[in-house]
C-alpha positions as CSV (number, residue, x, y, z in Angstrom):
1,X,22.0,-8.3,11.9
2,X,21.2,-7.5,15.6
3,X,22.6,-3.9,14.9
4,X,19.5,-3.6,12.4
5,X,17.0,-5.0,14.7
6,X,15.6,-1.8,16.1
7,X,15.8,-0.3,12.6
8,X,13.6,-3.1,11.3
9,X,11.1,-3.1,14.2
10,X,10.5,0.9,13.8
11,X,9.7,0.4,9.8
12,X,7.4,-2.3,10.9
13,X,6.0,-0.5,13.4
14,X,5.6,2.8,11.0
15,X,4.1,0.6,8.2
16,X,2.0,-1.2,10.2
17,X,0.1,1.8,11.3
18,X,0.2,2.8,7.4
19,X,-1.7,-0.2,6.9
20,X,-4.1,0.1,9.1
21,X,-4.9,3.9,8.3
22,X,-5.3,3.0,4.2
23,X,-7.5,-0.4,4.7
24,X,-9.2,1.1,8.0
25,X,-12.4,1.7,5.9
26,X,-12.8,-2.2,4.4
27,X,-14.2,-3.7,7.6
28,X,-16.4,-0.6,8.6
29,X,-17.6,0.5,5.4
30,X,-21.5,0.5,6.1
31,X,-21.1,1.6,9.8
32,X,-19.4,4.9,7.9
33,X,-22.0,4.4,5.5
34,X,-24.7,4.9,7.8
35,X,-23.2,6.8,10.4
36,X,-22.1,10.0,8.1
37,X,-24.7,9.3,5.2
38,X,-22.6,8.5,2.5
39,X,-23.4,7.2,-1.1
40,X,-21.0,4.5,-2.4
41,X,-19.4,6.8,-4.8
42,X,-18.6,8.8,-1.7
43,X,-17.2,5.7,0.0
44,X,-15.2,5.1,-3.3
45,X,-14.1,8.5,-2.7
46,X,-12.7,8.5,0.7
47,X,-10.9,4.9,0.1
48,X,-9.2,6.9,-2.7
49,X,-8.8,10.4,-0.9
50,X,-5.5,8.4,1.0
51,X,-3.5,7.8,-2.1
52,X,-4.3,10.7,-4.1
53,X,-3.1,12.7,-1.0
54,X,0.1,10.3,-1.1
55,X,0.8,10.3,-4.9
56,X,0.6,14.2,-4.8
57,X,3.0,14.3,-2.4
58,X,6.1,11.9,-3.7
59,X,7.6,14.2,-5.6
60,X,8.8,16.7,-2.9
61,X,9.1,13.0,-0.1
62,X,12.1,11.8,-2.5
63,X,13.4,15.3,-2.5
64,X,13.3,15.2,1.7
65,X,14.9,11.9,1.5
66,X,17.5,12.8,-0.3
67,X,18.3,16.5,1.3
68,X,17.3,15.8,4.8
69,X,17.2,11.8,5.2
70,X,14.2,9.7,6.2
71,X,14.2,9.6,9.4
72,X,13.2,13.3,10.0
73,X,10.8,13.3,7.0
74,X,9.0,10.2,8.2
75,X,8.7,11.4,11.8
76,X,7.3,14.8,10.7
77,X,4.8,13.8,8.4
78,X,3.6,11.5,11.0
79,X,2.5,14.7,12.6
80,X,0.1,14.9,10.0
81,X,-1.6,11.4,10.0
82,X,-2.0,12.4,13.9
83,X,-4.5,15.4,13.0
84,X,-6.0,13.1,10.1
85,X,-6.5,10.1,12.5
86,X,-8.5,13.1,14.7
87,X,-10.1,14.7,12.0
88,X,-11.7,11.2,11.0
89,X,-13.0,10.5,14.7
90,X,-14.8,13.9,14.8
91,X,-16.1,12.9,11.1
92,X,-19.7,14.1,10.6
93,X,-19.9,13.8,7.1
94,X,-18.6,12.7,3.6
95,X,-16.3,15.8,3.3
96,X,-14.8,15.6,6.9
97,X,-14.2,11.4,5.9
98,X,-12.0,12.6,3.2
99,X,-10.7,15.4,4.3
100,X,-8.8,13.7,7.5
101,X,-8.1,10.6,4.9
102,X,-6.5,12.6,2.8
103,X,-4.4,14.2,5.9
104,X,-3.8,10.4,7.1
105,X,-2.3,10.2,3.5
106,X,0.1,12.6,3.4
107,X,1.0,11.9,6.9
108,X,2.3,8.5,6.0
109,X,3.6,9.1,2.5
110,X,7.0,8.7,3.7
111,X,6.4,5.1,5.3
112,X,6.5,2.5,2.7
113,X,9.5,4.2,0.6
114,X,11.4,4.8,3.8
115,X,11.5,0.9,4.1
116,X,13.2,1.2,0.6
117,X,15.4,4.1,1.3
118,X,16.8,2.6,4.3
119,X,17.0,-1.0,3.5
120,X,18.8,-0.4,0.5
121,X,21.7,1.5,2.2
122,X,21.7,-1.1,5.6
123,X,21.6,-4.2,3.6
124,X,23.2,-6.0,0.3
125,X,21.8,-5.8,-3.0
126,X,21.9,-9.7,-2.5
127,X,19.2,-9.7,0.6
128,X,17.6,-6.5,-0.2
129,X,14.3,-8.0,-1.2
130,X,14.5,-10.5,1.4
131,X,14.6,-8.0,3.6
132,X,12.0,-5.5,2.2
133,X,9.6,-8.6,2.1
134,X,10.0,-9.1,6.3
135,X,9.4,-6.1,6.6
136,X,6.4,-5.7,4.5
137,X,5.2,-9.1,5.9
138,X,5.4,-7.9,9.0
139,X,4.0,-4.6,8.2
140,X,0.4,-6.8,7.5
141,X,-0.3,-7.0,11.0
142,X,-1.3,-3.8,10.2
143,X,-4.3,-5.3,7.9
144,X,-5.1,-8.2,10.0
145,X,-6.0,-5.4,12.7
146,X,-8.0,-3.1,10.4
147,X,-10.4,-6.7,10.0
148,X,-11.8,-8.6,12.7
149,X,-9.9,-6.7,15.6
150,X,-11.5,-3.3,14.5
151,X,-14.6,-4.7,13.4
152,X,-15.0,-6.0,17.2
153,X,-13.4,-2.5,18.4
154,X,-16.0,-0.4,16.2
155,X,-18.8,-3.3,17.5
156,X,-18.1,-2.4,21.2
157,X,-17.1,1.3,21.7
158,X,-17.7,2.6,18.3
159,X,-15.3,3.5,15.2
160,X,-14.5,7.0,16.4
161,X,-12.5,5.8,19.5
162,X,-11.1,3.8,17.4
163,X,-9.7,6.3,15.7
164,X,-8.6,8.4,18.9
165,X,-6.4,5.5,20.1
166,X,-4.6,5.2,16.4
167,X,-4.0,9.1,17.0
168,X,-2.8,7.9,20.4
169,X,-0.3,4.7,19.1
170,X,0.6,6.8,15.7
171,X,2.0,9.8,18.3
172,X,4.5,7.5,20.2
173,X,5.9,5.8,16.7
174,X,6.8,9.2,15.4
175,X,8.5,9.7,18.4
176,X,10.2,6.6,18.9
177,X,11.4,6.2,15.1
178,X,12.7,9.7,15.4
179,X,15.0,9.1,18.5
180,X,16.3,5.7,17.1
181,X,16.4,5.5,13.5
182,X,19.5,6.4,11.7
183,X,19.9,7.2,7.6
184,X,23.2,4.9,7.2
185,X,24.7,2.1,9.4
186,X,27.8,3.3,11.3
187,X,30.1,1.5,9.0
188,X,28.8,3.7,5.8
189,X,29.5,7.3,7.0
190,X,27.6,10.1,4.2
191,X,29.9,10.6,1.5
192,X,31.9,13.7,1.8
193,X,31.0,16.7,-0.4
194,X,28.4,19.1,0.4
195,X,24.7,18.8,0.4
196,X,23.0,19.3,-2.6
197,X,21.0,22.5,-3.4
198,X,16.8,22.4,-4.2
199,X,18.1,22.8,-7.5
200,X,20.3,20.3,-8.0
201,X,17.8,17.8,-6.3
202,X,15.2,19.1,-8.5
203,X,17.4,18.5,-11.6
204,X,18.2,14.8,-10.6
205,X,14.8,14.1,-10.5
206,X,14.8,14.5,-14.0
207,X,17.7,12.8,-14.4
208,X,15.2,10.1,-12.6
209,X,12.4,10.6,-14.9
210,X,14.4,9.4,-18.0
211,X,16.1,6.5,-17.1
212,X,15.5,3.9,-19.6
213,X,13.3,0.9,-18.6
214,X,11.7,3.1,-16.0
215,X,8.3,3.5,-17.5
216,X,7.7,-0.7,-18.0
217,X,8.3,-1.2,-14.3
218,X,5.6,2.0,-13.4
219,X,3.1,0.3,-15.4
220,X,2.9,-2.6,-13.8
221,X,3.4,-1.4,-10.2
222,X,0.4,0.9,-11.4
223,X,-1.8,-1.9,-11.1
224,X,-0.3,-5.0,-9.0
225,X,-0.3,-3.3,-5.4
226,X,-3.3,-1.4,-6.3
227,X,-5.7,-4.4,-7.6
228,X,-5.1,-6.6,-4.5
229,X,-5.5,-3.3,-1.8
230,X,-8.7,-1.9,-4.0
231,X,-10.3,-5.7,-3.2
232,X,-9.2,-6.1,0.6
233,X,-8.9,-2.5,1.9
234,X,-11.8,-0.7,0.5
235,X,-14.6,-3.0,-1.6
236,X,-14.0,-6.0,-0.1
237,X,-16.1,-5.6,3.2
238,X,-18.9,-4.1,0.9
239,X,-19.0,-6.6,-1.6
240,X,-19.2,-9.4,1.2
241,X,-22.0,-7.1,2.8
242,X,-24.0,-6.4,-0.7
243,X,-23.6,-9.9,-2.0
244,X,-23.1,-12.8,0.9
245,X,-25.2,-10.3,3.5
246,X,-22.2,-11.1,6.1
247,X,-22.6,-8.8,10.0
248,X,-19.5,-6.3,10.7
249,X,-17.0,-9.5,12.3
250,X,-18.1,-12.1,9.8
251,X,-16.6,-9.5,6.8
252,X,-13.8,-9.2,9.6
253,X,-12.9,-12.6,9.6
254,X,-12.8,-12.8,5.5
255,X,-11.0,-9.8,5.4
256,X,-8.8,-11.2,8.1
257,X,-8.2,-14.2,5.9
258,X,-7.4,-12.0,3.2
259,X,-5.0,-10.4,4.8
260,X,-3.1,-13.6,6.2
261,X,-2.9,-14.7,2.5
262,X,-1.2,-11.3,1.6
263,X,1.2,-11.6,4.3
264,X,2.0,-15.9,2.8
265,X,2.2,-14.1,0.0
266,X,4.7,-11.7,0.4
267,X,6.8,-14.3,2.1
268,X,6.8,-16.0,-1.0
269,X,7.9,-14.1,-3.2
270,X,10.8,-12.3,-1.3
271,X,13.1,-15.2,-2.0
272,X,11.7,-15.8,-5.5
273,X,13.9,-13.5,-7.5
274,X,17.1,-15.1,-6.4
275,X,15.7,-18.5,-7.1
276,X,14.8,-17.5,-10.2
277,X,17.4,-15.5,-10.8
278,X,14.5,-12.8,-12.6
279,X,12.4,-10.5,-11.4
280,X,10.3,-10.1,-14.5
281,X,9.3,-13.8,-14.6
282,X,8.0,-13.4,-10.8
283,X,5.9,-10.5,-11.6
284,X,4.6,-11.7,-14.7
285,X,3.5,-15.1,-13.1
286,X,2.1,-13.0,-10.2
287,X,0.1,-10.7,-12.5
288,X,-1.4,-13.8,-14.9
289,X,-2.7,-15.4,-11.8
290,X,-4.0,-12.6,-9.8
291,X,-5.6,-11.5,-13.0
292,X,-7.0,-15.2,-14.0
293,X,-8.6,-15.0,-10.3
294,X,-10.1,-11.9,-10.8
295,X,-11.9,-12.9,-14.1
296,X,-13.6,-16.1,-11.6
297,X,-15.1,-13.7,-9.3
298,X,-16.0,-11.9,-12.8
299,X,-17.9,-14.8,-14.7
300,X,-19.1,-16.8,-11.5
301,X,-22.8,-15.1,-10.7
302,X,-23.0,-15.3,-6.9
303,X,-20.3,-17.7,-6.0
304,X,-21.2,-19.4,-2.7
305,X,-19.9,-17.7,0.3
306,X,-16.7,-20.7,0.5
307,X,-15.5,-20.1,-3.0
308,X,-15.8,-16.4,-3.3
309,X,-13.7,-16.1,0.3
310,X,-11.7,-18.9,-1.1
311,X,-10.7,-16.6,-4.5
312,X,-10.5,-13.5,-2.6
313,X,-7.9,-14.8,-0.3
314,X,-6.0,-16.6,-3.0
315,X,-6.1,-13.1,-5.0
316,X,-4.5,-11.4,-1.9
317,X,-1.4,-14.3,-1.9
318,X,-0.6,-14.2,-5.2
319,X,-1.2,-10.5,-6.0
320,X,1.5,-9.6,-2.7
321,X,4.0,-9.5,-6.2
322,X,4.6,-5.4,-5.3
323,X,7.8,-6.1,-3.2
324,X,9.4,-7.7,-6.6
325,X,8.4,-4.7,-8.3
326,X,9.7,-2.3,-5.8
327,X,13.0,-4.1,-6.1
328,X,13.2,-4.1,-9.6
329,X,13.1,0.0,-9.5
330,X,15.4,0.8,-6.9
331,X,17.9,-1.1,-8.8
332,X,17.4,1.1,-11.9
333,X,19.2,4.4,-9.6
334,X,22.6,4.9,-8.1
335,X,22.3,5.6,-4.6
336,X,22.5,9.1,-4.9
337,X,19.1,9.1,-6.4
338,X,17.9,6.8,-4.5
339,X,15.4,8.7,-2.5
340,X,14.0,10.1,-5.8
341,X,14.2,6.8,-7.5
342,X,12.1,4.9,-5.3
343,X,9.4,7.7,-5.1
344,X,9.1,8.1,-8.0
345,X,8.4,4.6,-8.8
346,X,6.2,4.5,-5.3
347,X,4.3,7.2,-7.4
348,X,2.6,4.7,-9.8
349,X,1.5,2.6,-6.8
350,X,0.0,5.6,-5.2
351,X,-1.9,6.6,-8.4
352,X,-3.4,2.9,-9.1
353,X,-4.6,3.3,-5.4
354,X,-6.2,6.5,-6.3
355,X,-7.5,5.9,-9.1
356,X,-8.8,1.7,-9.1
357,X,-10.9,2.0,-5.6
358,X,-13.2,5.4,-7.3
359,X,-13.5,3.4,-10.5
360,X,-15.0,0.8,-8.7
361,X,-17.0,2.9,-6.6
362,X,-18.5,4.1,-9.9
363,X,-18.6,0.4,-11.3
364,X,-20.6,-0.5,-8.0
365,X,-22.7,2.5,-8.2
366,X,-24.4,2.3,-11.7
367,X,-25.3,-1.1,-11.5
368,X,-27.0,-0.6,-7.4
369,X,-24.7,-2.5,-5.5
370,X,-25.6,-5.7,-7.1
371,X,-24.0,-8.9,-8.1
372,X,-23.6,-7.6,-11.2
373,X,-21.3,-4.7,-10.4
374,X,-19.2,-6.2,-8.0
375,X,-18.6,-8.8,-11.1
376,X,-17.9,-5.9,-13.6
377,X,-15.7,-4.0,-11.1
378,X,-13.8,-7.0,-11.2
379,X,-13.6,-8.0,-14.4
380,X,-12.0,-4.3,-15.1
381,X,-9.6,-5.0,-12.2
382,X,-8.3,-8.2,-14.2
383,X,-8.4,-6.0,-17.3
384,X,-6.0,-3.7,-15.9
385,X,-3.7,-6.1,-14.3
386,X,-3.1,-7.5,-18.3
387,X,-2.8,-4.3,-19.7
388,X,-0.1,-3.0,-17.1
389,X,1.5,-6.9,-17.8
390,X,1.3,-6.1,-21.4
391,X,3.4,-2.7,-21.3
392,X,5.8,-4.8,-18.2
393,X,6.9,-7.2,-21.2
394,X,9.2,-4.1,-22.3
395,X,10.9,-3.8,-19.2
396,X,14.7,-4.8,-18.1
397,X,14.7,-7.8,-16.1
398,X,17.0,-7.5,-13.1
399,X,18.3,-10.1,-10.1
400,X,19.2,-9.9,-6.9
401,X,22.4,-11.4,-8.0
């Protein structure tokens, strides 16, 4: 284990800034607001500008992986989420938001599936979600400082140089993970045999795209990761802004809450599969409660300020079901798809994060910021969450065992 301590602390430390970057906009949303004029479909935008830019670009990160390994795709794309982080300081309107959002997103496209990539070659199939779900735990300390800590940051000397120390912290990671990381462990030399062509990549990510009980498991990682992130990294600060009227640290602090309940959350459920001995089940229960939560934010008009912080950080615990999910796929490929196994399946996530935070911009929108938005936007999050759990039912169920 101590051999894979540096390897662990570097995807933390790569994730965590990935986690700050995509929920950076919860906490500030009406500084941003105000600052570069937006409207809230424009906010709804640039929450979603991250993840469009990262599911557009999964396709040709699994192909990276797999030809030149993760640790130099990981540390060059970082290169990227540097110029984004600087784009977004410099910001002086909607299109300058998005545009260095979407930047930050390609940037770290490579961050979450490198966890995968790696962990699944450095550990056993027996304590590969255990270990994706420290990592991803850890990873949150990425949220926690995107709430109250930024919110006191943006409060003091302003978002913008907030941003020009991410750029800062996000230049020596690259470098760092780049020195140390490794694609095997010493004992697991690459496999003799020569490296395959573009074409030969290209033609086993088909190979990818039809492997049976592929398209259950992108279903419901369409929705799970993507319904919990659309509540705490984009709406959330605005709906406790719209609704409860809370100042810039006292959304901080729920958000902050929230994102301690994600992080109990994943804890939970790493070890859950091999108690179980399914995956399926622990996805399932995850997605009926998440989405039985939802519909109580959805049918409770204005929910005093206790109870509404009280469901949101309960939806962020038991909604943390993603790692399960993430498991379950990368068990459906041999290793030498591996890179374009788990990105493809990463893909789904990407899209739900896309697409969920602009629906409920437009959700939010119509109805002016009201009450009665933020409870139709969630109502159609818990309607998702079923119909992704509906289309799950089909899927193979799979152990760590």
């Amino acid at each position: 284990m101590a051999s894979r301590l540096p390897l662990l602390l570097l995807l933390i430390a790569i994730t965590c800034l990935s986690q700050f970057y995509r929920v950076s906009n919860g906490v500030i949303a009406p500084e941003l607001t105000r600052d570069l004029g937006l409207s809230t479909r424009q906010l709804g935008w640039a929450g979603s500008a991250f993840f469009f830019a990262l599911f557009a670009v999964q396709v040709p990160v699994g192909m990276w992986f797999d030809r030149y390994g993760a640790r130099r795709t990981v540390a060059g794309l970082s290169l990227l989420a540097i110029v984004g982080a600087l784009w977004i300081a410099a910001a002086s309107d909607a299109v300058d938001l998005i545009i260095g959002r979407a930047l930050v997103g390609v940037g770290c496209a490579a961050s979450f599936m490198s966890v995968v990539f790696l962990c699944s070659r450095w550990f056993t199939p027996a304590k590969l979600a255990t270990a994706l779900s420290w990592v991803f735990t850890a990873s949150n300390v990425g949220t926690l400082a995107a709430a109250t800590p930024f919110a006191v940051i943006a409060a003091t000397i302003g978002w913008r140089n907030g941003f020009l120390g991410l750029a800062a912290l996000t230049v020596a990671v690259a470098v760092t993970f780049y020195a140390v990381v490794r694609d095997r462990p010493p004992e697991q030399p690459a496999p003799p045999g020569r490296r395959e062509s573009l074409r030969e990549i290209a033609r086993g990510l088909l190979e990818v795209w039809t492997t049976p009980g592929l398209v259950p498991v992108l279903a419901m990682h369409f929705f799970a990761y993507a319904t919990m992130l659309t509540v705490l990294g984009v709406w959330g600060g605005p709906y406790l802004y719209d609704v409860h009227k809370l100042g810039a640290v006292e959304r901080g602090n729920v958000l902050l809450a929230m994102g301690v309940a994600q992080i109990a959350g994943i804890l939970a459920y790493g070890p859950m599969d091999r108690l179980l001995r399914s995956r399926k089940k622990v996805v399932l229960a995850g997605a009926i409660v998440s989405a039985t939560l939802l519909a109580a934010l959805a049918l409770w008009p204005r929910p005093p300020l206790e109870v509404a912080a009280t469901l949101l950080a309960a939806l962020c615990f038991f909604c943390a079901f993603g790692t399960v999910i993430v498991a379950q796929g990368r068990a459906l490929f041999p290793d030498r798809l591996a890179g374009r196994g788990v990105t493809t399946v990463n893909m789904a996530q990407c899209l739900g994060l896309a697409v969920l935070p602009a629906m409920m911009g437009y959700i939010v929108e119509a109805f002016d910021n009201s009450d009665l938005a933020y409870r139709l936007a969630f109502a159609a999050l818990a309607l998702g969450l079923v119909l992704g759990a509906a289309v799950y039912l089909r899927s193979r169920d799979s152990s760590s065992t």
